[in-house]
PAMARMI-649313 format. One line per 2 residues: number of its first residue (from 1); for each residue x, y, z of N, C-alpha, C. Coordinates in pm, whole numbers. Layout:
BEGIN
NUM) X,Y,Z,X,Y,Z,X,Y,Z | ... $
***
This chain:
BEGIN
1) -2282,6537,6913,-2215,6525,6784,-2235,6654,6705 | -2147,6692,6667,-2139,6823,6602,-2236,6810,6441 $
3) -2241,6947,6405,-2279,6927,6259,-2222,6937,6117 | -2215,6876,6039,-2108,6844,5960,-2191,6921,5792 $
5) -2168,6994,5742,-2233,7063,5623,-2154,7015,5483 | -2143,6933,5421,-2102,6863,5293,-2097,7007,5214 $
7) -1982,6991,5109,-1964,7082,4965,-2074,7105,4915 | -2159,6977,4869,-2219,6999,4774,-2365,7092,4849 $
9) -2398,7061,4987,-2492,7096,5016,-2454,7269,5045 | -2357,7296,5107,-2277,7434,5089,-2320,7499,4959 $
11) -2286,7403,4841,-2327,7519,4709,-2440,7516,4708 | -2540,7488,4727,-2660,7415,4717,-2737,7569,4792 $
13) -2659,7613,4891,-2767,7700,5018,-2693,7814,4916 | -2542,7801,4863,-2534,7953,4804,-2656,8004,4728 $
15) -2723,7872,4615,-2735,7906,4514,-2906,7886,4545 | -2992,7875,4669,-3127,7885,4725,-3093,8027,4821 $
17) -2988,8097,4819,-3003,8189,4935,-3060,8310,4838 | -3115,8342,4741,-3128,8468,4652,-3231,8519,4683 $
19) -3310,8468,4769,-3448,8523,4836,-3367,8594,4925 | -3276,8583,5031,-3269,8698,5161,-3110,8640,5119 $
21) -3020,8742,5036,-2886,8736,5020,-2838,8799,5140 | -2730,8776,5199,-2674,8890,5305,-2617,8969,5231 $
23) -2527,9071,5292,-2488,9143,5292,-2387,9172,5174 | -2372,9230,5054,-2283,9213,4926,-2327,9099,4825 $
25) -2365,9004,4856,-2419,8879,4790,-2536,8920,4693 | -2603,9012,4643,-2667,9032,4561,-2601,9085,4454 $
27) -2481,9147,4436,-2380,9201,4391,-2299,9090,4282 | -2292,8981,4334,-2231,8908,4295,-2280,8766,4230 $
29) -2189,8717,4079,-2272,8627,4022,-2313,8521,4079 | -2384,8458,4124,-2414,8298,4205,-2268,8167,4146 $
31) -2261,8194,4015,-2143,8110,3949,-2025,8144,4067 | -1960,8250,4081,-1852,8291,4123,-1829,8243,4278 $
33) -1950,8217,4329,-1980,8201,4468,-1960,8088,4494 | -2024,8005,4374,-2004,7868,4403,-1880,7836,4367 $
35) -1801,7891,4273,-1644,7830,4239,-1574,7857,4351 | -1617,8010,4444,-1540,8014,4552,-1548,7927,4684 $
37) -1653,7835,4673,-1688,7791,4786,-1576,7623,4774 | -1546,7529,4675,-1451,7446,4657,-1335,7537,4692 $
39) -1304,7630,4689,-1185,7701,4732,-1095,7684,4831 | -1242,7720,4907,-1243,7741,5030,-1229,7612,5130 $
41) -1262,7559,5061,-1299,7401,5176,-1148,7325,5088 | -1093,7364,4974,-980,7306,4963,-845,7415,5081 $
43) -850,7526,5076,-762,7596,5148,-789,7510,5344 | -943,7518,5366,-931,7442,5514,-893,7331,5502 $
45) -855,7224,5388,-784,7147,5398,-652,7104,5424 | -600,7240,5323,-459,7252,5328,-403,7273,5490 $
47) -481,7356,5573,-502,7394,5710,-451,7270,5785 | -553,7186,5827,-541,7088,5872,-442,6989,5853 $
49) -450,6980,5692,-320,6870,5714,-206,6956,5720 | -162,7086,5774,-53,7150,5790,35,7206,5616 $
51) -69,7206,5529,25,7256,5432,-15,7409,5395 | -101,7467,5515,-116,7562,5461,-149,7676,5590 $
53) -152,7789,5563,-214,7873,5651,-353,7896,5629 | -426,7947,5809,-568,7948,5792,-610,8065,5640 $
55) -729,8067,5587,-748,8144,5500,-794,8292,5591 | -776,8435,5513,-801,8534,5565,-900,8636,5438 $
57) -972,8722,5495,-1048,8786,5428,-991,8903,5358 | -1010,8914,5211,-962,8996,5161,-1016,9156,5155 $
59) -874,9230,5202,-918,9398,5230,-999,9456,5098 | -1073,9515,5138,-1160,9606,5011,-1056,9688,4956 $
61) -937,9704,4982,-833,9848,4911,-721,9711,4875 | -700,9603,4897,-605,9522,4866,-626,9459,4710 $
63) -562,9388,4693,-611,9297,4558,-750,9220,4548 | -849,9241,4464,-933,9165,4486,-936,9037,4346 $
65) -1020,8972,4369,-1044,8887,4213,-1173,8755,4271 | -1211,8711,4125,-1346,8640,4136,-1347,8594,4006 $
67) -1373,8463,3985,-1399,8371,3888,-1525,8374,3825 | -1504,8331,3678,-1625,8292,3638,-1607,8165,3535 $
69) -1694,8029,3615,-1619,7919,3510,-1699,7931,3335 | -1787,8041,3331,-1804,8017,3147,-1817,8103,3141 $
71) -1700,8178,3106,-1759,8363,3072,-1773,8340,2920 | -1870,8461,2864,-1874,8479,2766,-1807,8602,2693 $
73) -1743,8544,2566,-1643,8633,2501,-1663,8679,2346 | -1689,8749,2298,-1718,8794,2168,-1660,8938,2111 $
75) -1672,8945,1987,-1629,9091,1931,-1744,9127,1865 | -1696,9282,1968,-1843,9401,1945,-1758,9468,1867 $
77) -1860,9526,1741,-1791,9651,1700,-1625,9665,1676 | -1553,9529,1640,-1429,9503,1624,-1350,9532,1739 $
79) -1416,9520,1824,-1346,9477,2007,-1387,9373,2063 | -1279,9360,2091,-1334,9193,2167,-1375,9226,2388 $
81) -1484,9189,2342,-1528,9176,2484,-1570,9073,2577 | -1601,9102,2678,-1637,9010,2808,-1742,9063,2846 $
83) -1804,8953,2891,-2001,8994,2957,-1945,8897,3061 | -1979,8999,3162,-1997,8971,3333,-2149,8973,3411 $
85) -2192,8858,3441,-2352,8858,3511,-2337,8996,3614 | -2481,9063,3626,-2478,9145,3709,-2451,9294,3617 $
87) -2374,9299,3520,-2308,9417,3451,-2466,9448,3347 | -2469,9317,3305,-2570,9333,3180,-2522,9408,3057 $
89) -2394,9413,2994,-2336,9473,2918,-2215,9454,2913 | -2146,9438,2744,-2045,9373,2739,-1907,9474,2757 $
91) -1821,9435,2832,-1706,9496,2899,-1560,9473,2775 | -1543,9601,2723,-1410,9620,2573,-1281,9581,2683 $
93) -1226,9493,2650,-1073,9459,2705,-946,9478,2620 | -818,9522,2664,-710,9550,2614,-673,9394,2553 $
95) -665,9355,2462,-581,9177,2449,-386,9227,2475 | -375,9123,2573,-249,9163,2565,-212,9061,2432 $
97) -278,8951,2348,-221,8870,2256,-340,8825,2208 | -378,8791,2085,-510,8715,1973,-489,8545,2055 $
99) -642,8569,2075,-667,8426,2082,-613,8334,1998 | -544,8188,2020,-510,8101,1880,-626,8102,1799 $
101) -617,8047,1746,-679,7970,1607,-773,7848,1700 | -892,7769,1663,-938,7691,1726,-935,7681,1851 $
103) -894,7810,1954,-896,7772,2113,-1057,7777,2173 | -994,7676,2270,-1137,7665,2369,-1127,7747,2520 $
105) -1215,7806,2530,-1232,7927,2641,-1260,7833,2768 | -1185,7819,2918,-1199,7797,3015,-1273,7878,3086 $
107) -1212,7851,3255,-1245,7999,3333,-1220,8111,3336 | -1213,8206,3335,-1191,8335,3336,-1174,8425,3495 $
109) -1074,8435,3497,-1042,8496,3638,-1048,8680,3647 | -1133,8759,3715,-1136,8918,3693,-1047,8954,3811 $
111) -906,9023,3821,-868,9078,3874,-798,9174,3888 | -853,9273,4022,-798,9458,4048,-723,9451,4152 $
113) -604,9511,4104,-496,9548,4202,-524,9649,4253 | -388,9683,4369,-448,9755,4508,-460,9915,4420 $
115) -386,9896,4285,-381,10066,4250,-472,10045,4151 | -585,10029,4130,-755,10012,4072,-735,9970,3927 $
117) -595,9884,3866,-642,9803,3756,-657,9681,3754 | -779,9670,3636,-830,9511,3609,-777,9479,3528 $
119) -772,9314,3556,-695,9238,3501,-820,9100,3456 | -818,9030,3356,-844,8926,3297,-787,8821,3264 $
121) -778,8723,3294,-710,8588,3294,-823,8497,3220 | -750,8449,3103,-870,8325,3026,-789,8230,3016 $
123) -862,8080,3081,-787,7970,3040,-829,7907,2926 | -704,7878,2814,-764,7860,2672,-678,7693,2629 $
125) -752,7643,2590,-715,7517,2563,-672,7489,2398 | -569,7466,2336,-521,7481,2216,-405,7376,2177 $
127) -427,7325,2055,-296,7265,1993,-205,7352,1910 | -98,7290,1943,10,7425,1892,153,7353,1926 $
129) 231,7345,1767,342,7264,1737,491,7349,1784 | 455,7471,1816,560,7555,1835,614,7510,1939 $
131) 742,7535,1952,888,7465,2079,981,7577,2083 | 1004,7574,2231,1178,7681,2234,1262,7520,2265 $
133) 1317,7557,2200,1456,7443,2212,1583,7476,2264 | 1670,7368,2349,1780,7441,2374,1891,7425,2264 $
135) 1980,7485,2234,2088,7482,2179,2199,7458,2209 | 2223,7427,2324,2347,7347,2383,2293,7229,2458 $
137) 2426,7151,2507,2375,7044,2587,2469,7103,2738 | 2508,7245,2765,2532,7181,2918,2470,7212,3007 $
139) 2534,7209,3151,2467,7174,3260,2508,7277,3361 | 2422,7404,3425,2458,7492,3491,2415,7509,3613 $
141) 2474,7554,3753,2410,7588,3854,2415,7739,3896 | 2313,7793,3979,2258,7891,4008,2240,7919,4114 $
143) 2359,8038,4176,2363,8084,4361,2284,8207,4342 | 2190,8235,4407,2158,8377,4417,2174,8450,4550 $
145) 2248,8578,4522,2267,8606,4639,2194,8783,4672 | 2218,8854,4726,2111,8987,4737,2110,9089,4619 $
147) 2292,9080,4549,2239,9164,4434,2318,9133,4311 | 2352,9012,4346,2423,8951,4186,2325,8789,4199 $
149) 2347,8729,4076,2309,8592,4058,2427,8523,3988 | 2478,8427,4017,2652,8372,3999,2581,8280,3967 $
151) 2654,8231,3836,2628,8081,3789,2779,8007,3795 | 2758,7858,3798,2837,7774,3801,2994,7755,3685 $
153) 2944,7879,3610,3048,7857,3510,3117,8029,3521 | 3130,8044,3657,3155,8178,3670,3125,8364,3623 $
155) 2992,8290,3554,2944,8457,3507,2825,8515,3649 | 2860,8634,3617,2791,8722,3756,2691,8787,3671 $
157) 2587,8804,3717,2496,8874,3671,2446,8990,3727 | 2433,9105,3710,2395,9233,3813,2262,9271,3777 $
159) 2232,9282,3946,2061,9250,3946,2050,9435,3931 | 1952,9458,3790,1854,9594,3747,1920,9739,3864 $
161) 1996,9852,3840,1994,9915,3910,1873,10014,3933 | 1754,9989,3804,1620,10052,3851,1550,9962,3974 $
163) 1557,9863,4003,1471,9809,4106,1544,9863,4241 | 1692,9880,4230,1724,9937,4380,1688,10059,4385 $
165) 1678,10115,4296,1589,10312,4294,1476,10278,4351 | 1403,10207,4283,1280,10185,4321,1275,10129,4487 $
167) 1321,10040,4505,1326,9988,4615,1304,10089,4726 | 1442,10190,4753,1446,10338,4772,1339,10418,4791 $
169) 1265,10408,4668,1159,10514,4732,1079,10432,4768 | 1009,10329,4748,903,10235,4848,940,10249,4940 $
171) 1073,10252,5017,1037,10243,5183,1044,10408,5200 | 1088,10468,5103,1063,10665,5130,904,10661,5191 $
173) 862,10614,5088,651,10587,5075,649,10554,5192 | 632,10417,5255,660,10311,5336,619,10408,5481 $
175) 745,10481,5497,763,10576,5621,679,10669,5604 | 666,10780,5504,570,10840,5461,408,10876,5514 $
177) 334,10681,5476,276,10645,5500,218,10611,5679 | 319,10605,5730,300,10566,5850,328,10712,5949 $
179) 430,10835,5891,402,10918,5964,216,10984,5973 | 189,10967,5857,20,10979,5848,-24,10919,5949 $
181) -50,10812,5869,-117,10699,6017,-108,10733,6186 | 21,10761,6211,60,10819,6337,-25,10940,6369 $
183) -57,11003,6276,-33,11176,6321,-223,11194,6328 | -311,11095,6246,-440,11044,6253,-483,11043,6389 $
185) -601,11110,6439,-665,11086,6601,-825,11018,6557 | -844,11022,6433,-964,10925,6452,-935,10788,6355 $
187) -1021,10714,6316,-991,10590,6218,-1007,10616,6066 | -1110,10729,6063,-1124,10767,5912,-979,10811,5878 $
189) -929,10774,5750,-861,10778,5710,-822,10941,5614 | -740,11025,5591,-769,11135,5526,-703,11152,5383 $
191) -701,11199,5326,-709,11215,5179,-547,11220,5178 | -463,11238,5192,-365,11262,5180,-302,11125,5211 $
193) -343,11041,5331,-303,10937,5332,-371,10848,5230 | -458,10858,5183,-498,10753,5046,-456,10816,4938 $
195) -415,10945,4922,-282,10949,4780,-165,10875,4793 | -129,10878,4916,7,10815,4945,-23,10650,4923 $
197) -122,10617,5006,-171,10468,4978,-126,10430,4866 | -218,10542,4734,-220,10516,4599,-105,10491,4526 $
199) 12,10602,4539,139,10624,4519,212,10445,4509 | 207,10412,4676,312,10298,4730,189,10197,4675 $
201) 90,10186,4620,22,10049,4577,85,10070,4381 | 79,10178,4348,115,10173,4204,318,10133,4186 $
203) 376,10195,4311,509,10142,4301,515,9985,4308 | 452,9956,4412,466,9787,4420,454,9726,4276 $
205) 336,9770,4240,294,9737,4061,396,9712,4011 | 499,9848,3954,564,9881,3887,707,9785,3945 $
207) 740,9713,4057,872,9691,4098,839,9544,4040 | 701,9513,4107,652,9358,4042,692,9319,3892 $
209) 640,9413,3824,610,9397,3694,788,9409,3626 | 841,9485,3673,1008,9493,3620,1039,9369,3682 $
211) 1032,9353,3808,1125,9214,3858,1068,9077,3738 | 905,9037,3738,873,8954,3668,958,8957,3555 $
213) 952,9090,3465,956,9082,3342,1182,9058,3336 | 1213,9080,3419,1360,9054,3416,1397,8934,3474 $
215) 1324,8846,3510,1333,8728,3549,1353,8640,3464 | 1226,8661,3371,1097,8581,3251,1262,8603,3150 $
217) 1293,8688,3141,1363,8712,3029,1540,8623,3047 | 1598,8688,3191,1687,8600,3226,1715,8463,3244 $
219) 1590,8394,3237,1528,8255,3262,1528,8145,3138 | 1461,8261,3044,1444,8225,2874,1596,8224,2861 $
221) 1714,8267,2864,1839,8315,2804,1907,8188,2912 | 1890,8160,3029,1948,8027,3044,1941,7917,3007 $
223) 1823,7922,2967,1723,7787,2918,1826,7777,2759 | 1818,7844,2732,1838,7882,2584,2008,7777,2567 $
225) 2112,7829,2668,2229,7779,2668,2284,7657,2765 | 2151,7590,2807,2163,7475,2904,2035,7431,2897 $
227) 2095,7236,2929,1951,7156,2920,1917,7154,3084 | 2027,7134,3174,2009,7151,3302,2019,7243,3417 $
229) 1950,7296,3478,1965,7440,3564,1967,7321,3703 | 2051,7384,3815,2053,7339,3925,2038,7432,4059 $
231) 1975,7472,4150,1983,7533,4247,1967,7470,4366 | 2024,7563,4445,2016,7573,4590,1904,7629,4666 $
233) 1855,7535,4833,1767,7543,4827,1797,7676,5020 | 1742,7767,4957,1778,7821,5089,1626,7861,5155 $
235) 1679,7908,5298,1561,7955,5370,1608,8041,5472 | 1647,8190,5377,1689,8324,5464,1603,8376,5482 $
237) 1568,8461,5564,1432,8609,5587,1465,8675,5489 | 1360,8736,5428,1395,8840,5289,1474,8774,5172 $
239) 1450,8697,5223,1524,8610,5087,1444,8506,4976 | 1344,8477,5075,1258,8401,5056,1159,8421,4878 $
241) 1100,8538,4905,1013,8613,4784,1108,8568,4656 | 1220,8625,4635,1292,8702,4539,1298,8519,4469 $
243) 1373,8455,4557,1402,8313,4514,1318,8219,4489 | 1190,8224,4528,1041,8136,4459,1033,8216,4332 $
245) 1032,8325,4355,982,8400,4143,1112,8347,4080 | 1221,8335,4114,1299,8308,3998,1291,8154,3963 $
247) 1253,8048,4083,1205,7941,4094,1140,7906,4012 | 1020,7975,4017,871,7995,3891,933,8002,3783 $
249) 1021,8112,3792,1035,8141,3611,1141,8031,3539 | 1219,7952,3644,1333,7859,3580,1221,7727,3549 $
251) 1114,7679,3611,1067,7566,3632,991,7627,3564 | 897,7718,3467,851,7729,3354,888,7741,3211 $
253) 1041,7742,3205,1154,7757,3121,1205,7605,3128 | 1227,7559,3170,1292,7416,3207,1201,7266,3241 $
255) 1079,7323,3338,1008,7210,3326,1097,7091,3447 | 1090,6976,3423,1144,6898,3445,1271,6904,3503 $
257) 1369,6949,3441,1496,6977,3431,1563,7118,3510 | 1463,7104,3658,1521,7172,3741,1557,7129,3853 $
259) 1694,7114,3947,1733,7039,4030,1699,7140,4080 | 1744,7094,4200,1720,7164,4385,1754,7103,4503 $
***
């Protein structure tokens, strides 16, 4: 009979292993370890019952991130900061927006993209009477196709001609990148190929962040002139990405009131 290691006893060895940590584990808060460890045993779940793929280890040059379920948050010196265990000193953050009025501080998520910025995520718990409302009552559907988005009442929409520039030079990078790689006879990597790295990790940024932000906005402006959005549910190669984010952004605009 095999041996079977329970959650709780799992967090249990994280948080007795501080006498002989392996390898990186001294580095890191014991909190974070243990939030990651329910993670984890929820992702091998997903596994098994087939809703998910196995989990994989994240690259040291890729995106990283790590939880903390009670960070502490205060203003130093008329900055508002974050204290991270391990730092011993409180960390000045950009607010992209003022905390509400009476909010309650959740977890706090720290995460660095592949082109070395951090990011902060606070979950804040708040009452708040404010509403976007719609202003019409009708009812629209939504084809998307590679570079227009056609709605049901015949308007075409033309998708950003900066993201096809962009597009453009990512795979310029793309190739770039890989004549390096090719032309490499040992595994160390050389300086020229981690500018380029740098380059095609800050474009991705930048294509992300325009697509999000023209989504978020196109999304709000449907919402705005219809109670009902309707789409189609496809499953092309390369098609796939583009049509879950706009997914996201209609079913955070709409809620309820998204067919499919």
């Amino acid at each position: 009979m095999g041996y079977r290691n329970s959650l709780a006893q799992r967090c249990k060895n994280i948080s007795s292993s501080g006498k002989k940590p392996l390898t990186g584990w001294s580095d890191v808060p014991s909190q974070s370890l243990q939030v990651a460890t329910p993670d984890l045993d929820v992702a091998y779940q997903n596994l098994f019952a087939g809703r998910g793929k196995k989990p994989r280890l994240k690259k040291k040059l890729a995106a990283q991130s790590f939880s903390l379920p009670q960070p502490k948050i205060k203003s130093v010196s008329g900055q508002t900061c974050v204290f991270i265990p391990k730092y011993k000193t409180w960390i000045p953050m950009k607010m992209h927006r003022e905390f509400p009025d009476g909010a309650k501080f959740g977890a706090a998520t720290i995460s660095k993209t592949a082109s070395g910025r951090d990011f902060v995520s606070i979950v804040t718990k708040f009452n708040t009477k404010e509403k976007i409302l719609s202003t019409h009552d009708g009812i629209v559907g939504v084809d998307l196709n590679i570079k227009h988005i056609v709605l049901s009442d015949g308007e075409k929409i033309q998708v950003p001609r900066t993201l096809e520039t962009l597009e453009s030079r990512k795979r310029r990078l793309q190739k770039k990148m890989q004549r390096q790689r090719d032309m490499q006879k040992s595994e160390k990597r050389s300086n020229n190929y981690e500018k380029t790295r740098f380059r095609l990790a800050k474009l991705h940024e930048r294509i992300r962040f325009q697509r999000e932000d023209y989504l978020h906005k196109l999304a709000l402006n449907i919402y705005r002139k219809n109670q009902v959005v309707a789409m189609e549910t496809l499953n092309v190669k390369g098609h796939d990405e583009k049509t879950e984010d706009w997914q996201s952004q209609l079913r955070f605009s709409h809620g309820e009131d998204l067919l499919r």
